[in-house]
C-alpha positions in Angstrom: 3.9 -2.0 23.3 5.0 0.7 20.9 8.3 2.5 21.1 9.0 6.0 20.8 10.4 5.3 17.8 7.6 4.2 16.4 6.0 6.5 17.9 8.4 9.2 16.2 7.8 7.0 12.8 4.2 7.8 12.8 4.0 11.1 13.7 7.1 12.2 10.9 4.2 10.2 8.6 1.6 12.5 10.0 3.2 15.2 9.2 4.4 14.2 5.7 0.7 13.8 4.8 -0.4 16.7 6.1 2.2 18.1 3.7 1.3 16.6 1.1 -2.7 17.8 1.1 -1.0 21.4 0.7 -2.3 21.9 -3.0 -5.7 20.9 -1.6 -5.9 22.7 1.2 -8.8 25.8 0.1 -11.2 22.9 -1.2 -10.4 20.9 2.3 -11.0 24.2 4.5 -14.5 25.1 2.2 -15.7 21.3 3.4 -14.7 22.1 7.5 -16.6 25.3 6.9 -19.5 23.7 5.7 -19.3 20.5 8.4 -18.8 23.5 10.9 -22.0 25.2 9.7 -23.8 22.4 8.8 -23.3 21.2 12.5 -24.4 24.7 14.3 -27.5 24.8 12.2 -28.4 21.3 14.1 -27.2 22.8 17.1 -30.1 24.6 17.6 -33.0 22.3 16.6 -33.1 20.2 20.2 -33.8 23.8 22.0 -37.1 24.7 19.3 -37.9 21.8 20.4 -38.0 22.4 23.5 -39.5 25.9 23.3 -42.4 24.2 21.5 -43.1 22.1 24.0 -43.0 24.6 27.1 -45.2 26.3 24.9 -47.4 23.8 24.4 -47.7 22.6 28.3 -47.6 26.8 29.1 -50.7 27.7 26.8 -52.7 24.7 27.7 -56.1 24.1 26.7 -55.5 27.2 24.6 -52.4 25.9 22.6 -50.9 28.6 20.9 -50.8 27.4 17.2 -48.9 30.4 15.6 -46.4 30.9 18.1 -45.5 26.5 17.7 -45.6 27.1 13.4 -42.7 29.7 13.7 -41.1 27.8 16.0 -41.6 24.9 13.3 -41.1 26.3 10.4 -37.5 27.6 11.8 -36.7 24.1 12.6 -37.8 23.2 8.9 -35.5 25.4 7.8 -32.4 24.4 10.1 -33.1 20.7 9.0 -32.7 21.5 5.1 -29.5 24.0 5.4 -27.8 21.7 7.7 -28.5 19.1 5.0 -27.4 21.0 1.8 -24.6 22.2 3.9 -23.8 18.3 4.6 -24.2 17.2 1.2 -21.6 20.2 -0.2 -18.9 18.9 2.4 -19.1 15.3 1.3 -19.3 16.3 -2.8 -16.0 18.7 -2.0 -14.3 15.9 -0.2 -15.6 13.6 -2.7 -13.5 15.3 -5.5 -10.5 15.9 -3.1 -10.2 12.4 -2.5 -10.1 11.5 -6.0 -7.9 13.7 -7.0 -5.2 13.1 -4.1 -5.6 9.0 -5.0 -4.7 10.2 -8.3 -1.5 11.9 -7.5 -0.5 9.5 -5.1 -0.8 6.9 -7.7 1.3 8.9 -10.0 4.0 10.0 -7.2 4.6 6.1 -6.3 4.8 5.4 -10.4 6.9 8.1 -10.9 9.6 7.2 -7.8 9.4 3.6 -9.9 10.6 5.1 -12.4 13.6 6.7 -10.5 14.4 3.8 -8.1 17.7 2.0 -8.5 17.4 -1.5 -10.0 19.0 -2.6 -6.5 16.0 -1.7 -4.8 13.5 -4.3 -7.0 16.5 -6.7 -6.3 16.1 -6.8 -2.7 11.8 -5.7 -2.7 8.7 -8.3 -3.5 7.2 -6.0 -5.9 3.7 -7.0 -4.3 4.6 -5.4 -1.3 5.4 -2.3 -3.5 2.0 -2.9 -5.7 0.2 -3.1 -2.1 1.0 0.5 -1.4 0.0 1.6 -4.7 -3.6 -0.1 -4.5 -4.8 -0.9 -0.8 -2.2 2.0 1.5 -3.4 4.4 -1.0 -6.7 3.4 -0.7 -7.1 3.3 3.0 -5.6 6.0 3.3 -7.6 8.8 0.8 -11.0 6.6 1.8 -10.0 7.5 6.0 -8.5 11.3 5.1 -11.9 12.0 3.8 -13.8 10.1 6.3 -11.9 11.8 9.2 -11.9 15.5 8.0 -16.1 15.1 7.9 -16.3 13.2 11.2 -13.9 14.9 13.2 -14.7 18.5 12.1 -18.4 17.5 12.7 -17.8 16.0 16.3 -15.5 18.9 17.7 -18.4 21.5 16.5 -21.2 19.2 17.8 -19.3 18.6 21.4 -18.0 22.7 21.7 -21.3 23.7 20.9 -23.1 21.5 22.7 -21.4 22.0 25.9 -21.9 26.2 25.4 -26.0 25.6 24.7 -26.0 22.7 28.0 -24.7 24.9 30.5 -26.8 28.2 29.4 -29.2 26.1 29.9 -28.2 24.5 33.3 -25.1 24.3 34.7 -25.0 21.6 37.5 -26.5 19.2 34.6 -23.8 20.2 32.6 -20.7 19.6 35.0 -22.7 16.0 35.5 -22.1 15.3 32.2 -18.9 16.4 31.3 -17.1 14.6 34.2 -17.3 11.6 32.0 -15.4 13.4 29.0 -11.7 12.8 30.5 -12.2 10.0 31.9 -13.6 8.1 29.1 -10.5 9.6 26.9 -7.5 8.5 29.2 -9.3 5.2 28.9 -9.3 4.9 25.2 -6.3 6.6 24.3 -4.6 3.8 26.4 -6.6 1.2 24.6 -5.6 2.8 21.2 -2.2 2.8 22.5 -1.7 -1.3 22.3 -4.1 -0.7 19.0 -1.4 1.4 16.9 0.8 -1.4 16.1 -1.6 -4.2 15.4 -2.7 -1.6 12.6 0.9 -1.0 11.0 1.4 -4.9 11.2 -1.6 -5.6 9.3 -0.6 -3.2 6.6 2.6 -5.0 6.1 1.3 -8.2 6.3 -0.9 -7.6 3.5 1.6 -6.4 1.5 3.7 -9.8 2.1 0.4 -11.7 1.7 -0.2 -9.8 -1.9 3.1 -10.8 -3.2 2.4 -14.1 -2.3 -0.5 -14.4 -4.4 0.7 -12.5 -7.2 3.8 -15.2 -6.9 2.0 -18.3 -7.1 -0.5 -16.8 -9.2 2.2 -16.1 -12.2 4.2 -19.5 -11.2 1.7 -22.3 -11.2 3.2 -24.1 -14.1 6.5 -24.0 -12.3 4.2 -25.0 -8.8 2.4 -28.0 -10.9 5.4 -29.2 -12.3 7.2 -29.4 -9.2 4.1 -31.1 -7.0 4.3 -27.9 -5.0 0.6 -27.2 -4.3 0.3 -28.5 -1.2 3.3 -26.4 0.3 2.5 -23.3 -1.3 -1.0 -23.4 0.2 0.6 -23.8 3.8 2.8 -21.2 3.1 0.3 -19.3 1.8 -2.4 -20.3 4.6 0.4 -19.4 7.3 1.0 -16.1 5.8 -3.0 -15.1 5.7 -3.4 -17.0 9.6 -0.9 -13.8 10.1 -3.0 -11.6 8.9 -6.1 -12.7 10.5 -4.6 -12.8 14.1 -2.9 -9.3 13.8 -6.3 -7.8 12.0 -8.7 -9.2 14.5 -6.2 -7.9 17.3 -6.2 -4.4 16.0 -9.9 -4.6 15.6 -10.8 -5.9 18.8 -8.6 -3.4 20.7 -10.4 -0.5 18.5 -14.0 -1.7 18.5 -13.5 -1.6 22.3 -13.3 2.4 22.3 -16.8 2.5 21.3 -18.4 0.5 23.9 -15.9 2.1 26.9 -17.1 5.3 26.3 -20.9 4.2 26.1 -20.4 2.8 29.4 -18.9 5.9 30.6 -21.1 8.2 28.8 -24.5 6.6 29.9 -23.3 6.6 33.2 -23.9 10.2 33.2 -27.1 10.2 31.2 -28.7 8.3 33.9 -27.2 10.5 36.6 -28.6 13.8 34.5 -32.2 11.9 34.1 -33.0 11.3 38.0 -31.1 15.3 38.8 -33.2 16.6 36.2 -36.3 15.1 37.0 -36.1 16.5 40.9 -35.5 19.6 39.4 -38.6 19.6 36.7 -40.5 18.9 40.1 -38.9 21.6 42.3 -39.9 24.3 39.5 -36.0 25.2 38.8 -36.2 24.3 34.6 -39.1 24.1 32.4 -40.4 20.6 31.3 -39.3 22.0 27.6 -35.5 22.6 28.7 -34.9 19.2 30.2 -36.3 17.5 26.5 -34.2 19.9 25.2 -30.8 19.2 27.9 -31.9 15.1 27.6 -31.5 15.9 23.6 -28.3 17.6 24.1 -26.6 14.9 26.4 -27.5 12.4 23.4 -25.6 14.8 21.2 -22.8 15.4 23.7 -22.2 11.8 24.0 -22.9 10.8 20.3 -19.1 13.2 19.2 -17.2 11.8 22.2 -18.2 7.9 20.8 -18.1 9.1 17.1 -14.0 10.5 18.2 -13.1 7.7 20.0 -14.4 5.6 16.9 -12.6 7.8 14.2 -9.2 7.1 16.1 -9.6 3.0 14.7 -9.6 4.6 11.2 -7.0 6.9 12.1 -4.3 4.0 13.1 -5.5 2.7 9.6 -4.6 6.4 8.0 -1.6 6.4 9.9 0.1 2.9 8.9 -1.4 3.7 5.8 0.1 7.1 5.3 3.6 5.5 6.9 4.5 2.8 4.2 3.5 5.4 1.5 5.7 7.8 2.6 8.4 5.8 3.6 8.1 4.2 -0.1 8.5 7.8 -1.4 11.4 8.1 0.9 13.3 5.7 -0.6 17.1 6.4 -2.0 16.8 7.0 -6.2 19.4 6.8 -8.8 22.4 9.7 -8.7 20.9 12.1 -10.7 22.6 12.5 -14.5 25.7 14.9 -14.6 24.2 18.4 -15.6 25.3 19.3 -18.0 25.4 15.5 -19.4 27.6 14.7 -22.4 26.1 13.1 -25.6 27.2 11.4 -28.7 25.5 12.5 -32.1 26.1 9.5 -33.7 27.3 6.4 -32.1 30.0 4.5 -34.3 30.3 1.6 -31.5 33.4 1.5 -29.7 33.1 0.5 -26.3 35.5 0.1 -23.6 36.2 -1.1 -20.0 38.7 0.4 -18.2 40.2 -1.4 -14.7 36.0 -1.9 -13.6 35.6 -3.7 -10.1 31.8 -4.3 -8.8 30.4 -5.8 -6.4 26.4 -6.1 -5.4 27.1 -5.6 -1.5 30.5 -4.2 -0.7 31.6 -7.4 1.0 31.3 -9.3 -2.1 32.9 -8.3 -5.5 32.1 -9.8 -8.6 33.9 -7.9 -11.0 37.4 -7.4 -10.2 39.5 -5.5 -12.7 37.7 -6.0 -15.8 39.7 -4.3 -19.2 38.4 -4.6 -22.5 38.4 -2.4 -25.9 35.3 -3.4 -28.8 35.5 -2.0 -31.9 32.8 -0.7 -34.1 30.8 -3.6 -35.4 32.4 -6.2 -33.1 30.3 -9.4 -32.2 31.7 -10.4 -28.7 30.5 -13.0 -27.1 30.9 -13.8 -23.3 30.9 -17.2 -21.9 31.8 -18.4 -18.6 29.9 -20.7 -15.7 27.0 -19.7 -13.9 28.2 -16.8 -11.5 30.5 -15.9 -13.3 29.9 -12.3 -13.8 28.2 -12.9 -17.5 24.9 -10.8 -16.9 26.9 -8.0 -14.5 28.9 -6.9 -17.2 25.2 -6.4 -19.0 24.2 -4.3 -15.9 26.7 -2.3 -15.7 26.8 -1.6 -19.5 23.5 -0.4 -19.4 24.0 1.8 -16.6 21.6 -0.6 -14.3 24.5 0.2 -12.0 27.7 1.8 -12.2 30.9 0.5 -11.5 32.5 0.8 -7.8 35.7 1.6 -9.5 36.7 2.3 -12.7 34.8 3.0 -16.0 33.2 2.4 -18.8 33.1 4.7 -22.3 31.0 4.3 -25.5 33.0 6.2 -28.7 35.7 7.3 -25.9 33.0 9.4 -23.6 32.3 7.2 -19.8 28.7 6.6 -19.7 28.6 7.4 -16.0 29.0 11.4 -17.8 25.6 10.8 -20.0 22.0 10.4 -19.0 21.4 6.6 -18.0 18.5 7.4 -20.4 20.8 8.2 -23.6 23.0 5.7 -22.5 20.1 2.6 -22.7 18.8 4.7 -26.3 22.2 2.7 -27.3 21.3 -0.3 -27.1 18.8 -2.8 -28.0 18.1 -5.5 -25.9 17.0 -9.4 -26.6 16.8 -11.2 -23.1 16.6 -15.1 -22.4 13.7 -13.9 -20.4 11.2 -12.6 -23.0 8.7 -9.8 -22.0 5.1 -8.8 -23.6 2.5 -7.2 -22.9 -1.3 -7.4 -22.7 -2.1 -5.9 -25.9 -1.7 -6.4 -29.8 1.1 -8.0 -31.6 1.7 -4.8 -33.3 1.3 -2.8 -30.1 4.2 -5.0 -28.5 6.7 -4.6 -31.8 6.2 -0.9 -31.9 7.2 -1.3 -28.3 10.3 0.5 -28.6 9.6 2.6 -32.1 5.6 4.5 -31.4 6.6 6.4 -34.9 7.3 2.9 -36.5 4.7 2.6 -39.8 3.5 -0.8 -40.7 5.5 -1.2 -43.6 9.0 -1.3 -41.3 7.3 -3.5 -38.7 6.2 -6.0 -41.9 9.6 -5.9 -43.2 11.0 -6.5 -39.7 9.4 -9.6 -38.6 10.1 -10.8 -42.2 14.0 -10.7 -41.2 13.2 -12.5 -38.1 11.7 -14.9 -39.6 8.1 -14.2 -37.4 6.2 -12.8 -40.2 4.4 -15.8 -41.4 3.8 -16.8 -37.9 1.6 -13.1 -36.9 -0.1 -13.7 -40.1 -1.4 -16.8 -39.6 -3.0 -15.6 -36.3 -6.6 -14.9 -36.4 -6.6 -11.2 -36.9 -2.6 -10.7 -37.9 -0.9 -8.0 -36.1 -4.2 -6.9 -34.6 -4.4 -10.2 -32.7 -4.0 -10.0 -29.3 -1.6 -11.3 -26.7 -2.1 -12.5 -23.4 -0.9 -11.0 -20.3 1.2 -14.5 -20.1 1.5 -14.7 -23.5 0.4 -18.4 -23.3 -1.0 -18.1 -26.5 2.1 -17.8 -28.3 4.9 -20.4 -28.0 8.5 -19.3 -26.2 10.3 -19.5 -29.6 7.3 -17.6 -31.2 7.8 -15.2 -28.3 11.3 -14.7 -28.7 11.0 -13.8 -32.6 8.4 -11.0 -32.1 11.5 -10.0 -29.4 14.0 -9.6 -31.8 12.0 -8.1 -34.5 11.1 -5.3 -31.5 14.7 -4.9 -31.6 14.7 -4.5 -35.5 12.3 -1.8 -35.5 13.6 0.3 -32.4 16.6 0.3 -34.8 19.5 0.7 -32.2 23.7 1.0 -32.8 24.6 -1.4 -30.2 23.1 -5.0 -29.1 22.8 -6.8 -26.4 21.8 -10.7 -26.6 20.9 -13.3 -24.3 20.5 -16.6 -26.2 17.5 -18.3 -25.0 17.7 -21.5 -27.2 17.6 -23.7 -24.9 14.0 -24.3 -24.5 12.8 -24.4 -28.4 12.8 -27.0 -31.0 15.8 -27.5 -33.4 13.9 -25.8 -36.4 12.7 -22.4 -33.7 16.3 -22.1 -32.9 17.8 -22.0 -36.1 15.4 -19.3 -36.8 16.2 -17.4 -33.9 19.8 -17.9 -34.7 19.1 -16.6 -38.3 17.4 -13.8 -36.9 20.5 -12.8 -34.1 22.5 -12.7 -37.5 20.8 -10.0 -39.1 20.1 -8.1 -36.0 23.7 -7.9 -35.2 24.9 -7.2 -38.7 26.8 -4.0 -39.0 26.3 -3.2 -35.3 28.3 -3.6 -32.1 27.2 -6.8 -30.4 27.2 -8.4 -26.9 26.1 -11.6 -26.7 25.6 -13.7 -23.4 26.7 -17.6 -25.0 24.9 -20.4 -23.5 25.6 -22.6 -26.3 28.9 -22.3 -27.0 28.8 -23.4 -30.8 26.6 -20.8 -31.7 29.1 -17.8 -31.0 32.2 -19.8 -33.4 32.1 -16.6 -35.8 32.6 -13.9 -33.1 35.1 -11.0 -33.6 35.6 -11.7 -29.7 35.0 -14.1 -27.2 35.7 -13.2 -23.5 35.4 -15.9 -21.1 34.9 -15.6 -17.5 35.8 -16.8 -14.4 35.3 -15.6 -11.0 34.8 -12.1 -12.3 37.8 -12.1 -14.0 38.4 -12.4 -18.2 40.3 -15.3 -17.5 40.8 -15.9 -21.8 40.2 -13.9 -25.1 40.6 -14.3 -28.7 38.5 -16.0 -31.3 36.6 -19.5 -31.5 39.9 -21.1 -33.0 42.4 -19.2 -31.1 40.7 -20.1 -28.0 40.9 -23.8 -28.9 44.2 -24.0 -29.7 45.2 -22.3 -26.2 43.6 -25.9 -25.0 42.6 -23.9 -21.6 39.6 -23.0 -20.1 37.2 -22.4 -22.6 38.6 -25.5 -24.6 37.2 -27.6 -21.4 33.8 -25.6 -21.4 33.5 -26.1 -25.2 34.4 -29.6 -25.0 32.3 -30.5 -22.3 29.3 -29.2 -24.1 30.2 -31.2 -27.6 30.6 -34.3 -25.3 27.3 -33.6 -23.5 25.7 -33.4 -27.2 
């Protein structure tokens, strides 16, 4: 059963979206004005009807023809307003529903762009892409669906009820003593409904990261044998999803056929009353068509309600992951105002910095150290050693729990995490394109870059000849895997990105490992020129690449446990002597 927490949950949701159709809300009222009208217009056809045929029966054998064409010809009339009314509600909605998809889609690209990198740490990003694409989508496709078919219903039911007991009331109380009953009966059904629909919305979500997963890592699946257990874990996952969606539809779809029950119930009861009174001479044969007509239409809303509310669980759990996305804590905002550097010489320093990734775990513990402009330093260490934290927290990915950090003697905590990244240009082991053209990816991080800098760029790392032997040069395109490009190919078009977004400051994760001798003494080549003149921080995995660094920091445990150059380090005969060593062996 739900809790009133959940209960709570959904309805703060509920309200949140109501909020947020605000700027919509003339275009949303026009289309309930129409359904209303559109609806009333209708109302009114089962009682011409009627009047024509007590007409009929009344002037029999002379059957008054003029008197039954007005009475048509209104009807005609009521049929094709009620229509064009209809069809101006659904175009209205139509447009509303585009347009709110549209700025939901932004809104949850836009809070991407403001969520802390912690967040993607700790979140399957299908989970996040299902919001984007199938909440968002059940939820605008339902808003619409429910504003037509509930504004529609209430008017059809309140209006019906006013024209069934003009024309007789003990029919009419007949008839509407099914109404409660039949709603206590499915709003206690939909009860047990409402959280079948929330878990299938977050099963799909785990389900789409799944897919997306073994989608982008079959190599890594074949290689390991690993079909056969990702298809169970996959299988599991979607068995999940089957049980908890056929739950939540069988516990909805049985509205429908509860209230039929109910509601025929009465339609029989109103068939045998009405008929004795047809014969007693206390309605006209053309009112009980007419009331018969009308209990159709009264029970057609009640079903059509009690239907809507299975689409309604599906707006609400819908509406409550989007919104509960949007919730999410962002980034401290930038200092107003920030401080900025005109031109950036280079000198960077940390100062006493301690960080941790939970608070019960720190990883940096105390970390002091002073670059100078146009320093290469490289930083080496074991696995966990802190290596790639001391990146994050560089770049402002996080900031320190203590202490700080400055770039030409101003703490990048007091600038915009934006100017503060400008800094720096980044070459990861894990190399990034993107669907699109060669040239497209290099002017990546330069749009005003002209063809003649990107040329002379990927001359200097050494990827020139390599584009232009491609079928159309820098106009051929790349895969979204970039499987038609090898990883050391891939790597050069990174660093000559780097070259042409031109920054002060460079970051560099070697990523040698996985290319031919002759590909990584290119991309060696290349991390020469791209850290000439410019402060450097390089990541060392191979520890006889980095001999001619200004700086080598080694870690341990968080801590700078050594520093000093290649030789000095050596002679020391310590910890980086036994890393260093332990590689040369290996070799």
């Amino acid at each position: 059963m739900h809790s009133p927490k959940n209960h709570k949950s959904m309805l703060k949701s509920f309200k949140i979206f109501l909020k947020s159709i605000k700027h919509h809300r003339t275009p949303i009222i026009i289309s309930i004005v129409l359904t209303v009208a559109s609806a009333i217009l209708s109302l009114f056809i089962p009682k011409l009807l009627g009047d024509m045929t007590t007409i009929a029966i009344n002037s029999y054998p002379e059957i008054d023809w003029s008197a039954l064409g007005q009475k048509a010809i209104i009807i005609i009339v009521l049929f094709c307003g009620s229509a064009i009314l209809q069809y101006g509600q659904a175009y209205i909605l139509a447009i509303v529903s585009a347009r709110y998809t549209k700025e939901l889609r932004e809104k949850i690209l836009d809070k991407i762009s403001r969520l802390p990198i912690s967040y993607f740490d700790k979140h399957q990003y299908g989970d996040t892409l299902s919001r984007m694409s199938n909440d968002v989508d059940v939820l605008t496709t339902s808003m619409s669906q429910e504003i037509a078919d509930i504004s529609m219903s209430l008017t059809t039911l309140i209006g019906t009820m006013i024209i069934m007991l003009t024309i007789n009331i003990p029919l009419s109380l007949i008839t509407f003593v099914v109404v409660p009953i039949s709603v206590v009966v499915v709003a206690r059904i939909m009860h047990y409904a409402q959280k079948y629909f929330r878990d299938q919305q977050n099963t799909l979500g785990v389900l789409n990261s799944k897919i997306e997963e073994d989608y982008s890592g079959q190599i890594v699946i074949k290689s390991n044998s690993y079909e056969d257990d990702a298809l169970a874990d996959f299988n599991r996952t979607n068995e999940k999803l089957t049980t908890v969606s056929r739950k939540a539809q069988i516990f909805s779809s049985l509205s429908f056929p509860v209230t039929h029950i109910f509601t025929n119930l009465g339609y029989v009861a109103v068939c045998i009353l009405g008929g004795v009174f047809v014969v007693r001479g206390q309605i006209n044969i053309g009112d009980i068509q007419a009331f018969i007509q009308y209990v159709s239409r009264f029970n057609r809303p009640i079903t059509e309600i009690a239907s809507t509310t299975s689409t309604l669980q599906s707006l609400l759990a819908a509406s409550e992951r989007i919104f509960d996305f949007l919730d999410e804590e962002e980034e401290e905002p930038d200092l107003v105002p920030a401080k900025t550097i005109e031109k950036v010489k280079g000198e960077v320093e940390f100062c006493d910095v301690s960080f941790g990734y939970t608070k019960d775990r720190t990883i940096i513990k105390n970390f002091s150290v002073k670059v100078k402009p146009g320093m290469k330093v490289a930083i080496v260490g074991p696995t966990g050693a802190g290596k790639t934290t001391i990146i994050n927290l560089l770049m402002r990915f996080y900031d320190p729990d203590s202490g700080y950090i400055t770039v030409d003697g101003v703490p990048t905590r007091e600038m915009k995490r934006s100017d503060v990244r400008k800094m720096f240009g980044m070459v990861l082991q894990d190399t990034w394109l993107f669907s699109g053209t060669v040239e497209e990816n290099l002017r990546y991080g330069n749009q005003s870059a002209s063809l003649e800098e990107i040329k002379r760029a990927t001359k200097m790392s050494n990827v020139s000849h390599i584009i232009e032997a491609l079928p159309k040069g820098y106009k051929s395109l790349i895969s979204e895997d970039s499987d038609n490009i090898s990883a050391g190919e891939k790597q050069l078009i990174t660093i000559a990105r780097a070259m042409i977004s031109n920054p002060p400051m460079m970051i560099l994760d070697e990523a040698t490992s996985n290319v031919d001798t002759r590909t990584e003494q290119l991309i060696q080549d290349s991390f020469e020129k791209l850290t000439s003149g410019r402060t450097s921080f390089v990541i060392a995995h191979r520890l006889s690449t980095i001999r001619n660094s200004d700086l080598i920091l080694v870690m341990k445990d968080g801590n700078i446990v050594e520093q000093g150059s290649h030789d000095e380090l050596l002679k020391l005969n310590g910890f980086y002597a036994e890393l260093y060593n332990s590689q040369f062996a290996e070799n």
